[in-house]
N, C-alpha and C positions, 0 to 999 in steps of 0.2 A: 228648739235646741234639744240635745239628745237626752236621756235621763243618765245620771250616774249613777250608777247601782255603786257603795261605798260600805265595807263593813262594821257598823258601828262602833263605835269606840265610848268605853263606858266610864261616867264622871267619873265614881270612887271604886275602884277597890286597891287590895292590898297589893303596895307594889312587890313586884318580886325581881329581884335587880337577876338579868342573865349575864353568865359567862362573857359571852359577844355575841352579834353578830354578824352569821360571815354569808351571803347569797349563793345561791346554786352555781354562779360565773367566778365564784372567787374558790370559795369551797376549801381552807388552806386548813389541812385542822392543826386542832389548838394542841394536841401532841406534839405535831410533826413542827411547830411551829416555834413552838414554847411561849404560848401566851400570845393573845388578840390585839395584845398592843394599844386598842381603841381608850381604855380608860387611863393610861396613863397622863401625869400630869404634865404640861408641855411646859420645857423654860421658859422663865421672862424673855421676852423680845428685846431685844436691844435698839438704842434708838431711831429714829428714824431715818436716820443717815447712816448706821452703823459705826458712829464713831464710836471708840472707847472714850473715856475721860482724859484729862490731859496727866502725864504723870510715867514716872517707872513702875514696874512692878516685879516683883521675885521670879527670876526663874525656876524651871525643872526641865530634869533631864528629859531626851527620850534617848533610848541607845541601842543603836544600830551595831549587830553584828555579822562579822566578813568571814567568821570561822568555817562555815557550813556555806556556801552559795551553793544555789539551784539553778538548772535550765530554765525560765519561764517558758512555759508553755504555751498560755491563754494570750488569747489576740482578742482586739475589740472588734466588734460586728455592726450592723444595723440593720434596721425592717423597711422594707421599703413600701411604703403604705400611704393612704393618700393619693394616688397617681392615677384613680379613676376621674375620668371627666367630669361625671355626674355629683363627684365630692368635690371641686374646683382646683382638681391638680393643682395638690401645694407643693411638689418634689419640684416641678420643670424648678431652675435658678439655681437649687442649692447645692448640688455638684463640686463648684468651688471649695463652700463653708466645709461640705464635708470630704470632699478629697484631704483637706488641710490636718483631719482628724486619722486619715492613714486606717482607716478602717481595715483589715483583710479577709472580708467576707461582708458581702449583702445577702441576704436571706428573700427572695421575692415569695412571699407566703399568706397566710393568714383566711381570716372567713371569707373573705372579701374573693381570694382563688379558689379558694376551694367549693365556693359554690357560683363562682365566676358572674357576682350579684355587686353590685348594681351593673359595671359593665360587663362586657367578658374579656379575658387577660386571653385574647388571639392573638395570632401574629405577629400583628403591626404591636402591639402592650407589650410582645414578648423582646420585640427590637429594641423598644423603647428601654426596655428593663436594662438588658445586658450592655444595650449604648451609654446607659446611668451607669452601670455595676463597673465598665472597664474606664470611666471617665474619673471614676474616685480612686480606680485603682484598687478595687475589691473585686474578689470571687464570689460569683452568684451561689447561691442556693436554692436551687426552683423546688418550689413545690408544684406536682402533678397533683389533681383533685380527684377528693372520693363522691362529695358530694351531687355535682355537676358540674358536665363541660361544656364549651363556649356554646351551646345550643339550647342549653339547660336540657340535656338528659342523662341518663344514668351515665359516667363514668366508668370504659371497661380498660383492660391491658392494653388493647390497642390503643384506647386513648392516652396514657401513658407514656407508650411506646413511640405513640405519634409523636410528642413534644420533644421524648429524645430525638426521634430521627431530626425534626425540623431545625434542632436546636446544634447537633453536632456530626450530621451529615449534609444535612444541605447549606448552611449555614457555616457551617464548622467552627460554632464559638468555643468547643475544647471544654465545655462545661463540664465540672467534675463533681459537682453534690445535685443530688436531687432527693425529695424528700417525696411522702405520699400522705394527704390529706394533712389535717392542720388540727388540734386538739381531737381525735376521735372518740377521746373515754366523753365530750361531753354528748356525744350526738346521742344520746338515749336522753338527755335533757332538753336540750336547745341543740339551733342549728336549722330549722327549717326554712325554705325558700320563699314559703309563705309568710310565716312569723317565726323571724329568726329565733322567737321566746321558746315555742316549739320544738318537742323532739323532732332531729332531721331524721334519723334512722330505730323508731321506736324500739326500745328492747336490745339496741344494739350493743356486742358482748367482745370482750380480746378476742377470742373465737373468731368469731367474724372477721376482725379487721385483720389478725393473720392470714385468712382465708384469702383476701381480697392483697394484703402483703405478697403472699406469696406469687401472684399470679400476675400483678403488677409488676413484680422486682425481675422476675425473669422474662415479663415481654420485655422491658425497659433493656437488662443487661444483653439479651439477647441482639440488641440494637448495638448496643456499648457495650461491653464488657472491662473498660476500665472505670466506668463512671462507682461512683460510693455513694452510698443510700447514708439520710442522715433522718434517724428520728427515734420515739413513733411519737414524737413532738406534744405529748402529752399535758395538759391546762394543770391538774392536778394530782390525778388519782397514781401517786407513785408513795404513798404513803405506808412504809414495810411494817408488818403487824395488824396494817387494818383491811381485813377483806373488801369492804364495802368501798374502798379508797385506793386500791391495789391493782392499777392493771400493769403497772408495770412487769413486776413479776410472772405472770401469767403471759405476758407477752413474748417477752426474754426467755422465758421456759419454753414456747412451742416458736416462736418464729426470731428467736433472737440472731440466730446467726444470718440475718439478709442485712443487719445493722452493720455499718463500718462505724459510725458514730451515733454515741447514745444520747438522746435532747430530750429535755424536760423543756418547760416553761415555771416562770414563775412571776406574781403579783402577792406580794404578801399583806395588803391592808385594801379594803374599799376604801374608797374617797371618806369618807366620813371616820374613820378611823387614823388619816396621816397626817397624827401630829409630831413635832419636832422629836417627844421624848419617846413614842415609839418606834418613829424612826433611826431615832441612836440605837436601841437596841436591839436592832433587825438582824446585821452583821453575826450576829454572835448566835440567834436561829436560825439565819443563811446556814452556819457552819455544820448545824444539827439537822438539820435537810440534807445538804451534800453526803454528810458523811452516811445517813439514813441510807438513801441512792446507793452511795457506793458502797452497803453491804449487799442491797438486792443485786447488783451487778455480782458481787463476790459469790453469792448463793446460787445464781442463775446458770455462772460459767462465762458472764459476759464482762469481768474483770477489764481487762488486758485491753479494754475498747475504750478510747478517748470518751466524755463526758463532757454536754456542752450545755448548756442555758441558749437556748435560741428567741426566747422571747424575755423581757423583765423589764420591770419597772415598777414606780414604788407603789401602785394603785391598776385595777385593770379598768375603771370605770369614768364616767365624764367628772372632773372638777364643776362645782358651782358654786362651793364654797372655799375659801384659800385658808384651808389650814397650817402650820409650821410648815409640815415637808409635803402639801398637796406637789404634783406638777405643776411647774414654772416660778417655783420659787426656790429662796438660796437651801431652803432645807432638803428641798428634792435631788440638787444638784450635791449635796455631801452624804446626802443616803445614794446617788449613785456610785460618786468617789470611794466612797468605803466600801460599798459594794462592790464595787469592780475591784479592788486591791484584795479582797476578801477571797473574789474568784481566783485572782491570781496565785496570792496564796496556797491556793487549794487545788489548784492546777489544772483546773478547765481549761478543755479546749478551747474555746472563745464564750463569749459575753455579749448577747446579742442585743441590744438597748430596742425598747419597741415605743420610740420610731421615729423617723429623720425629720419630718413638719408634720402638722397636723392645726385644726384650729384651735383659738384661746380656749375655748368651751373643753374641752379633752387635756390641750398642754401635755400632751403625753411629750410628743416630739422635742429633738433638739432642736430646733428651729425653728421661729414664727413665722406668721402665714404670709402671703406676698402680698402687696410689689416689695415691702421692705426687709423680709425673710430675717428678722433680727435673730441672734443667737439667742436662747435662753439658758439659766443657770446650767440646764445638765452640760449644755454642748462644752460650757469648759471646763466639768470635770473631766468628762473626757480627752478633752486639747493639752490637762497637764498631763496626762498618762502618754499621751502623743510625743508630746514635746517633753517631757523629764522625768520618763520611767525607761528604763532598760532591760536588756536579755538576759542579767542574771539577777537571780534571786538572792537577797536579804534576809537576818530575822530581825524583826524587833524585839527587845527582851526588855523593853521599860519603857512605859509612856504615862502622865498624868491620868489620875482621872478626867474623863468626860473628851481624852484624847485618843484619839486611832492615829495610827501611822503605819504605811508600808514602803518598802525600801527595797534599792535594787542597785546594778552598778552599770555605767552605763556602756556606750558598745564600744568605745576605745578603751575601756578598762581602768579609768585613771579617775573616776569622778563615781562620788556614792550620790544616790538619787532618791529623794521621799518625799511622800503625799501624806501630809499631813492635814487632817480633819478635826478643827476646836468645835466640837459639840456644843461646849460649856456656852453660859446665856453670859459669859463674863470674858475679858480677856486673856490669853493663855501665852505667858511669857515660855520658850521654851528654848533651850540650851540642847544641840542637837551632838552626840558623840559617837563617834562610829572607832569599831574596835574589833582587833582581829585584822591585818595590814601589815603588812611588812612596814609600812612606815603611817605612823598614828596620824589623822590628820586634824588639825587645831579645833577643836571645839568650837563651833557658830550658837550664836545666841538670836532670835527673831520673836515679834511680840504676834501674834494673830488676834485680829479683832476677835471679838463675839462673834459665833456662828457662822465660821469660814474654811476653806480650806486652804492650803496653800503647797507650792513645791519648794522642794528648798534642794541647793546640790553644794554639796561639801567635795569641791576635787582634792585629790592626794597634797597637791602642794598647792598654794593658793589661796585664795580671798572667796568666802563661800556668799553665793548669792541666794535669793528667793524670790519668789511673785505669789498673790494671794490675791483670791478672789473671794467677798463677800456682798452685803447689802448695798454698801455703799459703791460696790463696781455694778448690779443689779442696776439701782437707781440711773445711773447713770451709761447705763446699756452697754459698761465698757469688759474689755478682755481684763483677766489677771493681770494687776499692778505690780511693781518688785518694790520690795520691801527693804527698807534699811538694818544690817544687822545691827543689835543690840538692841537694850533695854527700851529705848524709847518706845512709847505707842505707836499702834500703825498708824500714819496720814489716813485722811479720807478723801476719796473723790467728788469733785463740782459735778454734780447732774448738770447733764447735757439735754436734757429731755425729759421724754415720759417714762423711760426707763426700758429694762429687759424684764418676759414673764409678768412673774404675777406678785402683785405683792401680798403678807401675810393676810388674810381680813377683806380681801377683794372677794365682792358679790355677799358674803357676812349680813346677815342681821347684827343688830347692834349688841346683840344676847350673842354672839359669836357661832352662833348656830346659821346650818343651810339656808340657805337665802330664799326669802320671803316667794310667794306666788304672787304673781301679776296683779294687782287690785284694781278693782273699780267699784267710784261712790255707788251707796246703795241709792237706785233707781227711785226710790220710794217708801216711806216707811210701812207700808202695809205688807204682810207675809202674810197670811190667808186669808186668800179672796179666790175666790173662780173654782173653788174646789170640786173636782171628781177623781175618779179611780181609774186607771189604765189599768188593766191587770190585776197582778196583786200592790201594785206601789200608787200613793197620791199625790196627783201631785196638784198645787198651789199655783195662782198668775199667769201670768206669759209673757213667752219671748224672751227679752233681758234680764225682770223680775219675776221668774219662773224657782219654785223649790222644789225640793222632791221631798220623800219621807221613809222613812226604816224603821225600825222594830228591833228590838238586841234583848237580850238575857242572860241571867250567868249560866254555866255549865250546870247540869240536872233541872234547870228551870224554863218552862215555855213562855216563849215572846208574849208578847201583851198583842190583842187581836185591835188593832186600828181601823178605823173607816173616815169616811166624810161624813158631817153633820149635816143636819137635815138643808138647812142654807148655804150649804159651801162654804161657811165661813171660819169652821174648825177641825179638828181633829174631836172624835170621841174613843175611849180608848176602855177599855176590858182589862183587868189584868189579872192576877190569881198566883200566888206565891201558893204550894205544895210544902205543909210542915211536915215533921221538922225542919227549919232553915239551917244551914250549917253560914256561916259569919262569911266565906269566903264566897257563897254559892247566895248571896243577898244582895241580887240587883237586876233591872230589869227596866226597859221604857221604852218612849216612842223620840224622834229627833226628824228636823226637817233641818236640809240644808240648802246652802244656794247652789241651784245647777245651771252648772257654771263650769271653765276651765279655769276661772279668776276666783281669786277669793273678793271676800266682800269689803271694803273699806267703809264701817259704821263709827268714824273715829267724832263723828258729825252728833250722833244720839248720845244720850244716856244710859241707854238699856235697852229691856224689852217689856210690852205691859199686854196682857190677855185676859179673857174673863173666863174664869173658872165656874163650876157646876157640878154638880153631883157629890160623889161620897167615895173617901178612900178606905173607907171601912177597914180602918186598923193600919194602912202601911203611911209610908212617911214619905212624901214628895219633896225633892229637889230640883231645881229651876236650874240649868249651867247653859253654856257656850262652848265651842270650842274654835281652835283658830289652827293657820296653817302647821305649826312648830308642836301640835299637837295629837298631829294624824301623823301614821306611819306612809310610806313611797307605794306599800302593797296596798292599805287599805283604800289609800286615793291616790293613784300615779300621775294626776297633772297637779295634784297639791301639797301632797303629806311633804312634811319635811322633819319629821321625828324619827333618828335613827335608833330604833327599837321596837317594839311589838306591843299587841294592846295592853301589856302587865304595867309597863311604862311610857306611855302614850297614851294621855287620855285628858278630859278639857277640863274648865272648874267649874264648883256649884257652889250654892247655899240650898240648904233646907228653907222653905215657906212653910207657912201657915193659909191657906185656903181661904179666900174674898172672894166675894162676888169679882172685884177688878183689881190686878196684883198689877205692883209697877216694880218691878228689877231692875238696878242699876247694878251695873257690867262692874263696876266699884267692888260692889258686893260678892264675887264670884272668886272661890279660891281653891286653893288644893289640888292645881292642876300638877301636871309632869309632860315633860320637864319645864314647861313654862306656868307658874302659880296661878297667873290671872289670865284675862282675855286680852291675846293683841289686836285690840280691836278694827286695823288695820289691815286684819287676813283673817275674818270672821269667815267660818263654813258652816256650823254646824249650832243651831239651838236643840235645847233635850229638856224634856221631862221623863224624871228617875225617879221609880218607887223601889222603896226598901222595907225590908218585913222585918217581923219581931223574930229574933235570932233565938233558938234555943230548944231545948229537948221538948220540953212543955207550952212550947208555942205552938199554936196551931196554924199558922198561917197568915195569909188575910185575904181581902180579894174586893178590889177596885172598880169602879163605873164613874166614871168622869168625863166632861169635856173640854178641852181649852181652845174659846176661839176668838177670834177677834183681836190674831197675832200680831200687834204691831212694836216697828221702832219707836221711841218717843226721847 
C-alpha cells in the first residue's frame, strides 16, 4: 500500500480561532463579501415534514410599490455541464424539465471546454449543444478554449475562428455570444491538464490574456462580425481596491472594448460554510459585489456594457455534508430565489444558474441524475420566476424580518407578482399590499411555512392566489403547492416517496460535521511489528495493517529525530527543546498512523498500551489519538474532515507518567478541537508529545526514549 505522507497535526496548543476559511477555487474575499458567513449560527429546522403547528398567527405587512416601475432586464440562463460521456451524460432527458423553465440563454462553457478534458466538445458535442440550446428555447453562449483544443494542443485564433466558421457558416446556427476561455485569472493557480490542482498557464497575468483576447476576437469577428464576445468570465479576482484580487480592472483598462457583455462568476461559500443563516445573508453581500463591479466598470469606461453573472451558485465545491442551504436542499433553493430577484433588482443582464443535472455528490444542478431526472429545490425557485414574475419592475419598501420579497407586474399589466422568501426557522403570516395604482388592489393575506418560498399575485381586480414551495413539497418530490389565503397555517404534503435533493444532515456525522471516512475494523491489535525505515519515514506491518510515521514541532523548534529500535518492535526517539521555550513555541513529537485511505474503526479496544524506556529528562509526555473530524482535507485529502487549519484541528491527549508498561484508555483522552475526544470509529493517528518547561529561566530539556510494543488492548 502506498505511504501517506500527512502533515502532523499537534495535541495541544493554543487555539487561535481564524477569520474563515476560503480555498484558492473560491477565493471570495471577506471585503468584497462582507463576512465568511461559515460561523454564523443556523436556524432551528423545522420539523420533519415542514409542518407548522396547527393555529393562526399575526400578520405583517410586506408592501409593494407601483409608483416608480422598471424595465427588467435580467433573464434566467443555465450551464450546460455534465454532457461529457466519460461523466455519464446526465443532460440527454432534461430538455423538457428545462424548456418549462424558459431559460434565454445556455451558456456551453466551463473547465471541462476549455481544456476540452475529459472529452473533447468537437463537432458532433458542438450539434449536440445547440440541438439542447434550441430545444429549451435558449441562446447559446460558446465558449472557444484558451487552454486546449479537441486535440489537446495549444489553442490559436484560428482555432477560435474555426468554431465560429463551423458554427455559423457551415452550419449557419446564427450564434450570437461567444466567449474565450473560462475563469483565466485562475490559471496561474490551477487549471492544468495533468493536475487540474496545477497551474495551467504558470505566472499567467490580464497581460496575457488581452494578448491572446485580442487576437482571438478579431479572428473570430473577422469570420462574423455580428457575433458579441461575452466575458472575461472571471472565478474571482474582480475585487476593486485589492491589487492582488483585481483583474478585472486591468483587463477593462487594456482590452475592454472587445467586451459587448461584462461576466463575472460567483460562488460565495465552500461546502462546509452553507449554512441556512449565512445563506440568508448573502443577498445583501451579492449587492456589495455588484455594486463593487459596477464602479470598476464606471472607472474603466466600460459603464454603459450590460453586466451578467454567467456562473453562480450557493457553493462551487462537491457537497458531502447537507448543511441548511448546502445544494439540493430547501435552503439552496431560497438562497437561489433571493438571489436571482436580488440580480433582477440590480439589473443584470441574466443569471446564469451552474448547472442543469449533475450527480447527488456535487447537487450543484437543477435536476437529478437519470433515468428519473427528478427536479431539485433550486429547479423551482427558478419555475416561480418562470411562471410568476414579470417585465416590469416593483419596489418593495417593507418586508418582516427574516423576509425578502421581489415584485413585478406581469405582461398584461393587470396583475402584481412576488417571490417571497420566509428565511425565518418559524412561520411568517404575511398581509401582502401593493400601492401606487390607479385602483388599489385588496390586501391578500397568506401564512408561509418555516423556510419556504412562495409566489403570490394580487391582480387589479380579483381574488389573489399563491403556490409555495418548502420541506414538505421536498419530501414529497412535488412542484409548489397553492396556498389558501388567510390566516390559517399552510397544509402539508403526504410524501410520495423518497423525496426531491437532499435533505438537511444527509451523509452528517451525528456531531453534524462532514462525514466520516470509510472505516475498516482494526486488522489486529498489534501496531509495531516489522519495523524498518524507507527513507526518511518508518514504517510498521504490512499490507492492510501497515502504519507509517511523522515527526512535527512547533515553530523555532526542531522535530525530534526518530528511528527503529534495535527489534523492529518500536519507535526510539531524540528530542531536545532549545531555551528559552516561549508557551506558544512548546510542542514537539513523534505519531504513526494507519496507512490507509480508510480510517481505522478501534471502537472494538479500549485504548492503546506500550512499553516505555529511557528518560525524559525534564520534558512532559502526553499520549493522544486523533480521528477523522480532526485532521484538516490539506493535511490528509482522503480523510481530514476538520474544516480549519492545524491552530484548530488537532486530536486529544492526557499527560502520563512513565512505566515500564502504560495502558491508555481512549476514555482518557481530551482537549481535542473541534471534537474533545477520540471517535474511535475514524481513528488515524496515535502521538507521543513532549512538552518543555516554559520560561525565561528555563533551560530547556532534551529526551531519549523508547516506546515499543504498540498495541490495541
Amino acid at each position: 500500500m502506498p505511504t501517506f505522507s500527512r502533515r502532523p497535526t499537534p495535541l495541544s496548543v493554543q487555539a487561535i480561532m481564524p477569520i474563515c476559511f476560503v480555498t484558492t477555487a473560491v477565493v471570495l474575499s471577506i471585503a468584497v463579501l462582507g463576512g465568511c458567513g461559515g460561523s454564523a449560527p443556523s436556524p432551528t429546522r423545522p420539523g420533519a415534514d415542514g409542518a407548522a403547528p396547527s393555529g393562526t398567527t399575526p400578520a405583517s405587512p410586506v408592501i409593494v410599490s407601483a409608483a416608480q416601475p422598471a424595465q427588467r432586464t435580467t433573464t434566467l440562463a443555465v450551464n450546460y455541464w455534465q454532457w461529457m460521456p466519460s461523466y455519464g451524460d446526465d443532460i440527454t432527458g432534461t430538455d423538457g424539465l428545462v424548456a418549462a423553465l424558459e431559460p434565454a440563454l445556455m451558456r456551453v462553457g466551463g473547465y471541462n471546454n476549455d481544456a476540452n478534458l475529459p472529452d473533447a466538445f468537437d463537432d458532433g458535442a458542438f450539434d449536440q449543444a445547440v440541438a439542447y440550446a434550441r430545444a429549451i428555447g435558449a441562446e447559446p453562449i460558446v465558449q472557444v478554449p484558451l487552454l486546449a483544443d479537441v486535440n489537446g494542443q495549444p489553442p490559436t485564433p484560428a482555432t477560435a475562428a474555426g468554431m465560429v466558421s463551423y458554427a455559423n457558416v457551415t452550419n449557419a446556427y446564427a450564434i450570437k455570444y461567444f466567449s474565450v476561455g473560462n475563469e483565466p485569472d485562475l490559471y496561474d493557480a490551477q487549471g492544468g491538464l495533468a493536475d487540474a490542482s496545477q497551474p495551467a498557464i504558470p505566472g499567467y497575468t490580464p497581460t496575457q490574456y488581452c494578448t491572446s483576447m485580442r487576437a482571438f476576437v478579431t479572428a473570430m469577428k473577422a469570420v462574423d462580425p455580428t457575433i458579441q464576445i461575452v466575458g472575461p468570465d472571471l472565478s474571482y479576482k474582480y475585487q476593486a481596491g485589492n491589487s492582488s484580487a483585481d483583474w478585472l480592472t486591468p483587463i477593462l483598462t487594456t482590452c475592454g472594448d472587445l467586451f459587448d457583455v461584462i461576466s463575472i462568476h460567483r460562488y460565495p461559500f465552500e461546502a462546509a460554510q452553507a449554512n441556512l443563516a449565512a445563506a440568508a445573508k448573502d443577498p445583501a453581500s451579492f449587492r456589495n459585489v455588484i455594486h463593487s463591479v459596477q464602479g470598476i466598470l464606471q472607472a474603466t469606461g466600460q459603464a454603459a456594457k450590460p453586466l451578467a453573472l454567467t456562473e453562480m451558485n450557493v457553493v462551487y465545491d462537491a457537497t458531502t455534508c447537507a448543511l441548511g442551504a448546502s445544494p439540493g436542499t430547501v435552503g439552496s433553493a431560497l438562497w437561489l430565489a433571493d438571489s436571482v430577484g436580488t440580480a433582477i433588482d440590480l439589473g443584470l443582464w441574466t443569471t446564469a444558474v451552474w448547472d442543469i443535472s449533475d450527480t447527488d455528490g456535487w447537487s450543484l444542478g437543477l435536476i437529478g441524475m437519470p433515468p428519473a431526472h427528478t427536479p431539485r429545490p433550486s429547479y423551482y425557485a427558478y419555475a416561480l420566476y418562470a411562471d410568476h414574475f414579470g417585465p416590469t419592475l416593483l419596489q418593495v419598501t417593507s418586508a418582516p424580518s427574516g423576509v425578502s420579497a421581489h415584485a413585478s407586474r406581469n405582461q398584461a399589466g393587470d396583475s402584481t407578482q412576488i417571490i417571497a422568501i420566509n428565511w425565518n426557522a418559524s412561520v411568517a403570516a404575511l398581509t401582502f399590499q401593493v400601492t401606487g395604482l390607479a385602483t388599489t388592489p385588496a390586501p391578500a393575506t397568506f401564512v408561509l411555512p418555516p423556510q419556504s418560498m412562495a409566489a403570490v399575485e394580487i391582480p387589479d381586480l380579483g381574488s389573489s392566489s399563491a403556490w409555495v414551495y418548502g420541506e414538505s413539497q421536498r419530501l414529497a418530490a412535488s412542484a409548489p403547492q397553492p396556498l389558501l389565503a388567510g390566516t390559517d397555517l399552510a397544509p402539508t404534503v403526504t410524501s410520495a416517496g423518497g423525496g426531491a435533493g437532499l435533505a438537511v444532515g444527509a451523509g452528517c456525522r451525528s456531531d453534524g460535521g462532514a462525514p466520516a471516512c470509510p472505516a475498516v475494523p482494526a486488522p489486529g491489535p498489534t501496531i509495531t511489528t516489522q519495523g524498518r525505515a524507507v527513507g526518511s519515514a518508518l514504517l510498521f506491518g504490512s499490507g492492510a495493517d501497515e502504519w507509517g510515521s511523522y515527526t512535527y514541532a512547533a515553530p523555532g523548534q526542531s522535530p525530534p529525530v526518530a528511528s527503529v529500535n534495535a527489534d523492529g518492535s518500536g519507535v526510539q526517539i531524540q528530542a531536545t527543546f532549545a531555551g528559552p521555550i516561549q508557551a506558544s513555541a512548546n510542542y514537539m513529537g513523534v505519531g504513526l498512523y494507519f496507512n490507509s485511505y480508510s480510517c481505522l474503526d478501534v471502537s472494538a479496544y479500549t485504548g492503546v498500551r506500550f512499553d516505555f524506556a529511557g528518560d525524559l529528562g525534564g520534558c512532559t509526555l502526553a499520549v493522544g489519538a486523533v480521528s477523522s473530524e480532526q485532521i484538516t482535507p490539506s493535511e490528509d485529502a482522503n480523510r481530514g474532515t476538520c474544516a480549519g487549519t492545524d491552530s484548530n484541528c488537532y486530536g486529544a491527549s492526557v499527560v502520563v507518567t512513565p512505566t515500564p508498561t502504560l495502558s491508555v484508555p481512549f476514555a482518557d483522552l481530551s482537549g481535542g478541537v473541534p471534537l474533545s475526544t477520540v471517535d474511535t470509529k475514524e481513528l488515524v493517528d496515535v502521538q507521543w508529545q513532549l512538552t518543555g518547561p516554559v520560561g525565561h529561566d528555563a533551560g530547556g530539556c532534551s529526551a531519549s526514549f523508547t516506546v515499543s510494543n504498540v498495541t490495541l488492548y
